[in-house]
Residue, then its C-alpha position, 0 to 999 in steps of 0.5 A: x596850237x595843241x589841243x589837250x587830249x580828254x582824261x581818263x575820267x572824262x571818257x568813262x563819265x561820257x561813255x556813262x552818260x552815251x549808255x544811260x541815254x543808250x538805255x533810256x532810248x531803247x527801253x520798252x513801256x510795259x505792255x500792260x500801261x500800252x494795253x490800258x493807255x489803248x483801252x482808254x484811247x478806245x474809250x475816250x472818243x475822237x477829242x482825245x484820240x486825234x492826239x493820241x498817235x503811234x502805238x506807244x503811249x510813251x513815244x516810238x521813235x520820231x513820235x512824242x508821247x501822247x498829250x497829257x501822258x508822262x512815262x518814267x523809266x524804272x529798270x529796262x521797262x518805261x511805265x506811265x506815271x501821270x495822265x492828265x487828261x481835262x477840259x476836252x469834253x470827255x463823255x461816257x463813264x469813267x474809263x476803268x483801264x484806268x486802274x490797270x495804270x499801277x504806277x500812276x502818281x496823277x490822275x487828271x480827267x477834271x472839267x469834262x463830261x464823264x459819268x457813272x461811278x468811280x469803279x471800287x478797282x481805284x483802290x489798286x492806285x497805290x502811288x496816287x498822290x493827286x486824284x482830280x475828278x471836279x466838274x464832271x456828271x460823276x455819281x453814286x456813292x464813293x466807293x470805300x476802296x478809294x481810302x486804300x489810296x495811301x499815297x493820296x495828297x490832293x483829293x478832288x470831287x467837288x462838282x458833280x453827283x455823288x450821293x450817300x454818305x462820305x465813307x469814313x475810309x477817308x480817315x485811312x489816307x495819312x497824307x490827304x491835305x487837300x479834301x474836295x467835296x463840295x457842290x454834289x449830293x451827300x448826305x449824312x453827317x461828316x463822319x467825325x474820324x476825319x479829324x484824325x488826318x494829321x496833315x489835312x490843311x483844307x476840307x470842303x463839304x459846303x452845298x451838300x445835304x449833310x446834317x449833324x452839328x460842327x460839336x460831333x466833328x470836332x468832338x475828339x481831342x487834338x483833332x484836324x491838328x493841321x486844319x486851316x479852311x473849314x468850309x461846311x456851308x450850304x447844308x443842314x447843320x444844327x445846333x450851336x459852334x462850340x468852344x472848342x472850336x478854338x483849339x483848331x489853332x490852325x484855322x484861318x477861314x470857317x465858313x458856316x453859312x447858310x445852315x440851320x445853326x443857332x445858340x450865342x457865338x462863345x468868345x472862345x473862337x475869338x482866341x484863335x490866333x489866325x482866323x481871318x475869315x468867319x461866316x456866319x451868315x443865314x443861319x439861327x444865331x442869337x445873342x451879341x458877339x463878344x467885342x474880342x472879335x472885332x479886336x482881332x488882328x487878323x480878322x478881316x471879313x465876318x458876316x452876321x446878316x440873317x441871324x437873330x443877333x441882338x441890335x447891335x451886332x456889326x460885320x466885319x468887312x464889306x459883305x460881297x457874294x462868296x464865290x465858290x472854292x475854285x480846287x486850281x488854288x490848291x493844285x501843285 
């Protein structure tokens, strides 16, 4: 039997396809992503380094890339674009060769051990889309550099030791979804300016230090257009929950217990169309809750337990204790 001979056409797509591979292949990583990747090696400890073999991050030859590191070829160079480096008991502080990855789009080194501050020389990440830190022994103040991450979505800080004020240059990343902060050590209000981020969909600050009132965050019309979890438990906030809480039309959990808030919950918040979860509990509220609540189509859980709430005045759902925020939920 005759075999048909290939086309033209076919030839030139398989010697297309032998030089594309030809390239990706014989492209080198830029020396500066080699020299970082060693510096962290350096830095990092024997846990990471066993993993770490060969002389390029992004694989020589017969020898993978290093765990936890993802190249992309970009022109003749490969360059690093993802370490996700997390839960391998990492000690010491925070490496800043980090900073000297300029292409990274991921930064994952969550759940280990890393101390000191987050270096101001972040800001230099500019393609960073998803920055995760939670569960470390991190400090100090967050570094003002870290709202020139524009690219930044998914911002997450919680568990550890921050302390200061949460800088307003937060305000300056356009597409933050995901805002992370819980369990650490600020202090201050929440700066307001916040509410301008137009895709925030979930912002956590509960078991803070923070003061201030829920009215000054939410005080600027159109504000957190896209906000669906507010989480400001645990802190020291004052005064009442305003009516103009219902035009955060978005929202579907605020989580206000264990403050220092008071005065009648308006009938307004009742209005919001998708709140699912509202807790108001431990906290100084008087006076009776409007029956539009307990009428809502969707809400499922609100607890009232530790206020001054007139007799009367029933939760909605079975109280269990509220587990923390876990950040995976949001991860992508």
């Amino acid at each position: 039997m005759k075999m048909a001979r290939p086309s033209s056409s076919s030839l030139i797509l398989l010697f297309l396809i032998s030089s594309l591979l030809l390239h990706l292949s014989s492209a080198k990583t830029l020396k500066r992503d080699v020299k970082a990747l060693n510096e962290i090696k350096a830095s990092l400890g024997w846990r990471v380094v066993y993993a770490w073999i060969g002389d390029d991050p992004c694989g020589d030859g017969d020898l993978k890339p290093w765990s936890g590191v993802t190249c992309t070829t970009e022109g003749d160079y490969r360059v690093v674009t993802e370490l996700e480096v997390y839960a391998v008991s990492i000690v010491g502080p925070f490496p800043v060769a980090v900073t000297n990855l300029l292409d990274l789009t991921r930064l994952d080194l969550h759940n280990n051990k890393l101390t000191g501050p987050i270096p101001p020389e972040i800001g230099r990440l500019k393609h960073l889309k998803i920055l995760n830190l939670r569960w470390n022994k991190l400090q100090d103040v967050l570094p003002p550099e870290i709202g020139e991450l524009k690219s930044l979505t998914h911002l997450y800080l919680s568990f550890n030791n921050f302390k200061g004020e949460i800088p307003k240059e937060l305000a300056n990343l356009p597409e933050l979804r995901y805002l992370h902060l819980h369990e650490n050590r600020f202090s201050g209000h929440i700066p307001p300016e916040l509410g301008t981020l137009k895709n925030l969909r979930h912002l956590d600050v509960g078991n803070n230090h923070l003061v201030g009132t829920l009215r000054e965050l939410i005080r600027n019309e159109g504000c957190f257009p896209a906000l669906r979890n507010l989480y400001l438990n645990n802190n020291y906030l004052t005064g009442g929950v305003p009516a103009q809480t219902a035009e955060l039309t978005n929202l579907e959990i605020l989580h206000l217990s264990y403050n220092k808030m008071s005065g009648v919950i308006p009938s307004e918040v009742a209005q919001i169309p998708r709140l699912t979860y509202l807790y108001l509990d431990h906290n100084q509220f008087t006076g009776k809750i409007a029956n539009t609540f307990y009428k809502h189509p969707f809400l499922k859980e609100m607890y009232v337990e530790g206020n001054a709430f007139k007799s009367g005045v029933k939760p909605i759902g079975v109280h269990k204790v509220l587990e923390l925020s876990f950040d995976t939920e949001f991860l992508v």
